[in-house]
C-alpha positions in Angstrom: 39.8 11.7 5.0 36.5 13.4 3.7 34.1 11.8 1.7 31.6 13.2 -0.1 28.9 10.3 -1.4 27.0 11.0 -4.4 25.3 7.9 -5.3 22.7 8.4 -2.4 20.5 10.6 -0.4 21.7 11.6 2.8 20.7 14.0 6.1 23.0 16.6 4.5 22.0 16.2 1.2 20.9 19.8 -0.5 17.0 19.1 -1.9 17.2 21.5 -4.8 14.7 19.9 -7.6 11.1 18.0 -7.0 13.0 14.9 -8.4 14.9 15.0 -5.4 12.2 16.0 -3.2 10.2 13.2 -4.9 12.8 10.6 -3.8 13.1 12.1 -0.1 9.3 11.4 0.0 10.0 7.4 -1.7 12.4 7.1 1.2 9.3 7.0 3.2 7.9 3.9 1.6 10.5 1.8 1.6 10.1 0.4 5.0 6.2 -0.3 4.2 7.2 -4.3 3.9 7.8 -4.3 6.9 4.1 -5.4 7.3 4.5 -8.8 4.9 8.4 -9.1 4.7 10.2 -12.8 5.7 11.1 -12.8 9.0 11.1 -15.4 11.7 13.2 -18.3 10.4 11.9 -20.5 7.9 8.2 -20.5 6.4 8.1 -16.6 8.5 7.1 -13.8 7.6 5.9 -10.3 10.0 2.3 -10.3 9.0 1.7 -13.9 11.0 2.4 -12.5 14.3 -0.7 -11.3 15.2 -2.7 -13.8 13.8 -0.9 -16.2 15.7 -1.6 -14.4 18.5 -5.4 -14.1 18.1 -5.2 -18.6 18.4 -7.3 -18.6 15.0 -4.2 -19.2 12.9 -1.5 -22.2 12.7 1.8 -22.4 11.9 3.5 -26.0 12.7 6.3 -25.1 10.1 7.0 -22.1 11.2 10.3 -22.0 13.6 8.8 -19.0 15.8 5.3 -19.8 15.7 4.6 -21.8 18.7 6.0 -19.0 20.9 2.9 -16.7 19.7 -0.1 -19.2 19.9 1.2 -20.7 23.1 2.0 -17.1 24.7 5.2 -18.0 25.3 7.0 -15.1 23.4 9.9 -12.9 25.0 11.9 -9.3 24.1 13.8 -11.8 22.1 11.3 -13.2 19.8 12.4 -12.6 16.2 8.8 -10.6 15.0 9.4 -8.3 17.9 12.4 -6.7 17.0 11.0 -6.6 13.3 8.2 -4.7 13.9 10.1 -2.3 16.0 13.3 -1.6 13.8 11.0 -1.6 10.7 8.2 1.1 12.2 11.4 3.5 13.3 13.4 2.4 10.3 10.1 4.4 8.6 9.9 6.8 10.9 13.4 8.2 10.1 12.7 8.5 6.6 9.7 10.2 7.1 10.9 12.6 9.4 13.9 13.3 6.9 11.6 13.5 4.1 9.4 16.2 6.1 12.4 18.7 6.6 14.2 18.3 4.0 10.9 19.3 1.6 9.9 22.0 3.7 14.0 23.4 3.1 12.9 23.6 -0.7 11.9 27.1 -1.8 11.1 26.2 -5.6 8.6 23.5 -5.3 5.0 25.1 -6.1 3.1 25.4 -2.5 0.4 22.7 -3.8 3.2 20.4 -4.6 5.2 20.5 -1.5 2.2 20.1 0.9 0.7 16.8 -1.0 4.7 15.7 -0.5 4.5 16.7 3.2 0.9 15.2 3.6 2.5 11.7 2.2 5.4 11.4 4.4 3.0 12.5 7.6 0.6 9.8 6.6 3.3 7.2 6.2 4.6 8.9 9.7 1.2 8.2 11.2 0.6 4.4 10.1 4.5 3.9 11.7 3.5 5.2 15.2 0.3 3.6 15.0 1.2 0.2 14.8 3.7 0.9 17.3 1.8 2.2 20.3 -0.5 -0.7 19.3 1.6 -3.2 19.8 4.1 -1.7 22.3 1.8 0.8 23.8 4.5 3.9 25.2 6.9 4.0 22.4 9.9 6.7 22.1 8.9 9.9 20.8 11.0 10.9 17.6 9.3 13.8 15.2 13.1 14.7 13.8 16.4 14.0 12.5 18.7 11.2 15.2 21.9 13.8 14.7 23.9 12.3 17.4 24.3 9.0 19.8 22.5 11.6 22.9 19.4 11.7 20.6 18.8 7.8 20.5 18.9 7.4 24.5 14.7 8.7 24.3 12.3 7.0 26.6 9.2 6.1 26.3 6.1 8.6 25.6 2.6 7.7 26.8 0.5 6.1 24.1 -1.8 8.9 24.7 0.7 11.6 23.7 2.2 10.1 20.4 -1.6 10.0 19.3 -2.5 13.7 20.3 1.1 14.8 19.1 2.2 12.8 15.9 -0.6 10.5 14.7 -4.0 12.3 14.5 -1.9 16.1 14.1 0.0 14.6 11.1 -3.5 13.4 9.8 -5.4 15.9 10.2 -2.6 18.0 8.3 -2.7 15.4 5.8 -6.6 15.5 4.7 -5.7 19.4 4.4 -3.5 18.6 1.3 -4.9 18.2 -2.7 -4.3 14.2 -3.0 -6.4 12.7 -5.0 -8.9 10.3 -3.6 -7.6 7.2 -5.1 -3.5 6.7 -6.5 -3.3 3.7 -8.8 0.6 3.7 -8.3 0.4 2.7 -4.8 1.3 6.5 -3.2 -0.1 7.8 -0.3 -4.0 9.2 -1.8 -6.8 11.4 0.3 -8.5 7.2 0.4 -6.0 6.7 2.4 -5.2 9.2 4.6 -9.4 9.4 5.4 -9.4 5.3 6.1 -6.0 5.5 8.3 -8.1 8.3 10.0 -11.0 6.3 10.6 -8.6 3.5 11.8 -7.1 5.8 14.2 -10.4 7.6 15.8 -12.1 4.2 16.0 -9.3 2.4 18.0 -8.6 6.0 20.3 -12.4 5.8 21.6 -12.0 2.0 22.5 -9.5 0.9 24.5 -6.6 1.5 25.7 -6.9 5.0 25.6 -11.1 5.0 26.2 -11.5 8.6 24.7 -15.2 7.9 24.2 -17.7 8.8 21.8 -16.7 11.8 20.2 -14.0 9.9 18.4 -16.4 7.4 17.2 -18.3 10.2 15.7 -14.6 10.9 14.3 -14.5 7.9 12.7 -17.5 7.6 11.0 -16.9 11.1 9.6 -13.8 10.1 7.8 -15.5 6.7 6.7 -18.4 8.2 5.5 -16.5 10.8 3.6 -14.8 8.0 1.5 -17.7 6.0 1.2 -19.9 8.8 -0.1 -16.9 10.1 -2.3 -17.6 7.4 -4.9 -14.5 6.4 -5.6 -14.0 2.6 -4.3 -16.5 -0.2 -4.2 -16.8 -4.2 -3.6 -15.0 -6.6 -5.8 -18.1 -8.3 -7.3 -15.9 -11.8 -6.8 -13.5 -12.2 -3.7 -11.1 -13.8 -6.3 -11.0 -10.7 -7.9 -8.9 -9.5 -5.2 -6.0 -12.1 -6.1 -5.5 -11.1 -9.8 -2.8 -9.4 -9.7 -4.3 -6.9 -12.8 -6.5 -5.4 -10.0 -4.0 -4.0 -8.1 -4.6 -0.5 -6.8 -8.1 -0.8 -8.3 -11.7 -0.6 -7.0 -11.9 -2.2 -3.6 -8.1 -1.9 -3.1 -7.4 1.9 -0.8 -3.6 0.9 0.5 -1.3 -1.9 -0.6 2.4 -2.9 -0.5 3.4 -2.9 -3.7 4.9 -6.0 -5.2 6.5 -6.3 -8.9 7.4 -10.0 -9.7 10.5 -9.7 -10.7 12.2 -7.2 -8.1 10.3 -8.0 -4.9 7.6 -10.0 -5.1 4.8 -11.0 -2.4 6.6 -13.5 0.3 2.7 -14.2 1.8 2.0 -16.8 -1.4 4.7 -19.4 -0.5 4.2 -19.3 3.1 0.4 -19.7 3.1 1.3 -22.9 0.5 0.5 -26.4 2.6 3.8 -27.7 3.7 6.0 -29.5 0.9 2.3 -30.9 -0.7 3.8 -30.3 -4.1 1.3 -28.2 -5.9 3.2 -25.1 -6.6 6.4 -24.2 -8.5 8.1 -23.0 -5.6 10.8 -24.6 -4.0 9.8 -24.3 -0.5 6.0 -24.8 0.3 6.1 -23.5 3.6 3.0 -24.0 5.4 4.2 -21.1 7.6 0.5 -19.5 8.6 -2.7 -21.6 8.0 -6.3 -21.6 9.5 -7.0 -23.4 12.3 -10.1 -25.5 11.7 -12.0 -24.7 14.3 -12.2 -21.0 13.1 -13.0 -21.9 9.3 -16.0 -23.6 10.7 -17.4 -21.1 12.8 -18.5 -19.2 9.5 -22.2 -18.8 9.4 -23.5 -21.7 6.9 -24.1 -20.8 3.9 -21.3 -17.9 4.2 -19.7 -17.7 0.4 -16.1 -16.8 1.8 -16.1 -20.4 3.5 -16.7 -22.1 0.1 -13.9 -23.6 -2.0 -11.5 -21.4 -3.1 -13.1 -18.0 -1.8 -11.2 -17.7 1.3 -9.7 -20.9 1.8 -9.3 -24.3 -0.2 -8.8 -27.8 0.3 -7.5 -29.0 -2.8 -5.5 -28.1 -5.5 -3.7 -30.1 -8.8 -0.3 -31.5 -7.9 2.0 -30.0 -9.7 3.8 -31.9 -12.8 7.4 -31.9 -11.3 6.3 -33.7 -8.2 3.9 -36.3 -10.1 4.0 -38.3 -13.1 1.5 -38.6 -16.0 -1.3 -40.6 -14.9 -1.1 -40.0 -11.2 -4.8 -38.8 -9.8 -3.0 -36.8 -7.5 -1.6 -34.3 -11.0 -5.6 -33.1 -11.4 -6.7 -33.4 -7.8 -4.7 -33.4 -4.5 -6.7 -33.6 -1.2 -4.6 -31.4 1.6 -6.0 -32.4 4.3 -6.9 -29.4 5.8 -8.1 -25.5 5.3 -5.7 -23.4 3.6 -5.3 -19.5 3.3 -6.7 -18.7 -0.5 -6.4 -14.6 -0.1 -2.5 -14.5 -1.3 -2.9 -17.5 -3.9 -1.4 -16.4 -7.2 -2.2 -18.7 -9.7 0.4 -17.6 -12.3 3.2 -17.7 -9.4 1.8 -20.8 -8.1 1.6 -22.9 -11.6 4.5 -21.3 -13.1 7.3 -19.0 -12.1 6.9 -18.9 -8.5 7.1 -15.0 -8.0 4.0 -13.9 -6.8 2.8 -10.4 -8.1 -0.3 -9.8 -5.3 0.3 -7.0 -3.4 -0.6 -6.8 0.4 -3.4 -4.7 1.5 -3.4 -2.5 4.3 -6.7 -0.9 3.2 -9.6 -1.9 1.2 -13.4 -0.6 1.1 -15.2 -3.4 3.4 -13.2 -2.9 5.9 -14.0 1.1 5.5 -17.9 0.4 5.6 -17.2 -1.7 8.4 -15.6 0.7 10.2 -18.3 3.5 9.5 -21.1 0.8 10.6 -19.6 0.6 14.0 -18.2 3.9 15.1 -21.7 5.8 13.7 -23.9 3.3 15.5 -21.9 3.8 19.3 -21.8 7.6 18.5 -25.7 7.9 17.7 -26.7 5.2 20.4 -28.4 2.7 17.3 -27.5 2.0 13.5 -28.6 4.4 11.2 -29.6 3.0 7.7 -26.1 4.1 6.3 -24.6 1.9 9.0 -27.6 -1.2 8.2 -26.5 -0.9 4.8 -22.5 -1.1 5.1 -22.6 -3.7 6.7 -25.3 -5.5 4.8 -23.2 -4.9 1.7 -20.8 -6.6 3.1 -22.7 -9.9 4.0 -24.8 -9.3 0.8 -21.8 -10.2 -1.1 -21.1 -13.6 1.2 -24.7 -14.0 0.3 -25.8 -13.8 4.1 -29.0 -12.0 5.2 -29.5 -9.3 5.9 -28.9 -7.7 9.7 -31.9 -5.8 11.0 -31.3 -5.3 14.8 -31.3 -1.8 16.0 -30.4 -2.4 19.6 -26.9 -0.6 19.7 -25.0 -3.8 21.2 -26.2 -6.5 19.4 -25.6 -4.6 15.9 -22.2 -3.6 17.3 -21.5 -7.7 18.2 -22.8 -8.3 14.1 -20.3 -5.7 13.0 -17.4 -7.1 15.0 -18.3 -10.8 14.1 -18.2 -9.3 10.3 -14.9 -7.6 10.9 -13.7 -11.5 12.0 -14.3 -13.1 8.8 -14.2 -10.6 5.6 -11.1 -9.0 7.3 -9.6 -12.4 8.5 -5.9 -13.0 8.1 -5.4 -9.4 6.7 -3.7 -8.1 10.2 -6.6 -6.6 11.3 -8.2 -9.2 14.3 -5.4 -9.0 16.8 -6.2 -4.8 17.1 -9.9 -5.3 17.0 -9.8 -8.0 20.3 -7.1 -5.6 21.9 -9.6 -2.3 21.4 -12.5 -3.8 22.1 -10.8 -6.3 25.0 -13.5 -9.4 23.9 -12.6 -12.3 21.8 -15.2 -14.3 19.6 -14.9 -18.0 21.1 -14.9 -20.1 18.3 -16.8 -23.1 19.5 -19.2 -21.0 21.8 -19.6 -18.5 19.1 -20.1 -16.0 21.7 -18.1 -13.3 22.8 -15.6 -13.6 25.6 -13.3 -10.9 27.6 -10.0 -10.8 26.7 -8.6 -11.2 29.7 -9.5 -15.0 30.7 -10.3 -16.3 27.4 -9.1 -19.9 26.3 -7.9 -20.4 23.2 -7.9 -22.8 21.3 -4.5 -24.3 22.3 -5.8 -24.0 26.1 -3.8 -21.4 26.5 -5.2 -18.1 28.4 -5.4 -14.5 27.6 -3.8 -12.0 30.7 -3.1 -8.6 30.9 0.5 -8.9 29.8 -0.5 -10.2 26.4 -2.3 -6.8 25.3 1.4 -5.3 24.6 4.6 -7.1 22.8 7.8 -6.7 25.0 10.2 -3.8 24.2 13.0 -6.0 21.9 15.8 -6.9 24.2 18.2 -5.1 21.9 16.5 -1.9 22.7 16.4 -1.9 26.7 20.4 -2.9 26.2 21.3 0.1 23.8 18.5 2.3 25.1 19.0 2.7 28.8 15.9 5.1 29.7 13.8 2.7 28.3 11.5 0.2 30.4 10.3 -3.4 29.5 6.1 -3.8 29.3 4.7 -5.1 32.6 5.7 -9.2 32.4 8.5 -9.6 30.5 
């Protein structure tokens, strides 16, 4: 029997109109919650895996987290398939999206390369944080039409950034976007930050491709920053109203709507079953460890109250009667992750409108302060000021050191605690290979650091295992050295 679907887009579907072109491109999106969707059993979700990994983060409620922050993780691990099946679950879409609009003869030339230019990008950020986490990944660029295709091995890490992630990039910045998209799409913001992202981490390690490709970087950064078009959140609580979404600071989010998928980060960064919030499940599933919270400088603003983290909220009326001290003041006993606290959802309905950000400005003038001051050999006083903006703002002084590694150590330290549980530390200790010690407050090597659950740091932990469930469907491909 033949059947001929119509309710869906398929490889054989004909593209004939930009709506249809339109929803090819979509397609590429809809794996992007990959990066913040539930996942290893309860209290889980994919964007705690690296920050359990970096032994800054906590998650006694969380059924997979022990394996992380104890290094005791395997190809079976629940985030490590996720990752994997999400990023290629992407990839596919992109790489239908990309033929199928470059079939279409009636789509005005403008038009059709902004749509290619999205899917690339979205492409790009896929590989990337593959070959981060897996280092050699499978090389896939077009359409899986038969079982033969899926038995691909692996391709250095090298080659899938010289052949797919900086190519489709640089293609990318070639398009028309417009520098900032308030709907959440693929804009020239973000294609010049993923850039950035991508040249910084190619001239560190593993790939060591030197200073050239920090000069890369802080091209693209500087081209965004001088552009005009994003700045600092005067407030860091401005960044969890949900009415800034898209907005100002904010280059590349997941999108989240309330009532059709909303953010899973606000119930799982709740204290365990304290009963402050309207959700049913508090899931205490990633929280600070304490000995990170106070390593912040003192007098750092993101370490106060209810900037980055809190101590204390009101418990909420169903859990405590009129009269109870606890209903206007409950003490938690402990530091608790404030970035994904929505108030409305938290008080009231429980759906959490926040999005999750992939990309916002400091970490852009962060990025340009680093990669411009290892490509000239000092900070210039583009660099001094990115990252003094940033500090200005957590109402630190001012940096003035112009020796090249001890501005470099500032920025890093920076990039620790603006950028902190936004899935950003885990790549900066594996590019860099050093690890801020939190009770030293100096920087170790990766590779023989202690964390703070005694555990150590070895080669093998710079790459995640291939997922078992690969290597058995897959036979060319070969587990990571140690698993």
């Amino acid at each position: 029997m033949d059947e001929n679907p119509t309710g869906s887009l398929t490889t054989s579907s004909q593209v004939s109109s930009a709506e249809i072109a339109r929803a090819f491109v979509d397609g590429a999106y809809s794996t992007i919650g990959t990066f913040n969707d539930g996942g290893g059993g309860w209290g889980g979700n994919n964007a705690s895996v690296t920050e359990f990994m970096t032994g800054k983060a906590d998650g006694n409620s969380q059924t997979e987290a022990f394996k992380f922050y104890d290094l005791e993780y395997d190809a079976r691990a629940f985030y490590i398939d996720n990752w994997w099946a999400g990023m290629y679950s992407g990839i596919a879409r992109a790489n239908l999206a990309i033929q199928k609009i470059g079939e279409i003869g009636t789509l005005p030339a403008a038009t059709k390369t902004s749509m290619i230019a999205e899917a690339k990008t979205m492409r790009a950020l896929y590989y990337f944080q593959l070959v981060r986490r897996y280092g050699d990944v499978p090389k896939l660029t077009t359409l899986v039409e038969s079982l033969d295709d899926i038995q691909t091995p692996r391709s250095p890490a090298k080659e899938i950034y010289d052949e797919i992630i900086i190519p489709d990039l640089l293609e990318a910045e070639k398009a028309t976007l417009e520098w900032r998209d308030v709907s959440g799409r693929v804009s020239m913001g973000a294609v010049k930050a993923l850039l950035a992202d991508v040249y910084l981490t190619y001239a560190g390690f593993p790939v060591k491709a030197g200073d050239q490709f920090y000069a890369e970087s802080a091209k693209r950064s500087k081209e965004l920053i001088d552009n005009g078009s994003y700045t600092l959140f005067t407030e860091y609580t401005d960044m969890i109203d949900p009415a800034n979404r898209n907005t100002k600071e904010f280059i590349f989010q997941v999108q989240h709507e309330k009532d059709i998928r909303h953010n899973g980060m606000t119930p799982v960064t709740l204290p365990t079953l304290r009963g402050i919030a309207a959700y049913s499940d508090e899931y205490g599933g990633l929280t600070p460890r304490k000995e990170f919270v106070e390593s912040f400088a003192a007098g750092d603003k993101r370490r106060e109250e209810k900037q980055f983290f809190y101590t204390f909220y009101k418990g909420h009326p169903s859990d405590y009667p009129d009269g109870d001290p606890r209903r206007i003041k409950l003490d938690l006993g402990g530091y608790y992750i404030y970035k994904w606290f929505d108030k409305q959802a938290i008080d009231n309905d429980a759906k959490s409108n926040l999005n999750y950000t992939i990309y916002r400005y400091a970490d852009v003038l962060l990025m340009y302060a680093e990669a411009s001051n290892r490509a000239e050999g000092k900070p210039n006083a583009q660099a001094m000021k990115a990252l003094n903006d940033v500090r200005s703002r957590a109402k630190l002084p001012a940096v003035t050191t112009v020796n090249v590694n001890e501005f470099e150590e500032a920025v890093w330290a920076e990039r620790y605690f603006e950028l902190c549980f936004e899935g950003k530390m885990w790549f900066d200790i594996i590019r860099t290979r050093k690890v801020r010690n939190d009770i030293t407050k100096k920087w170790d090597n990766f590779v023989g650091h202690t964390t703070i659950y005694g555990k150590t740091f070895s080669e093998k932990n710079l790459l995640f295992p291939i997922p078992k469930r690969e290597i058995d469907n897959n036979s060319k491909l070969v587990q990571n050295t140690g698993f």
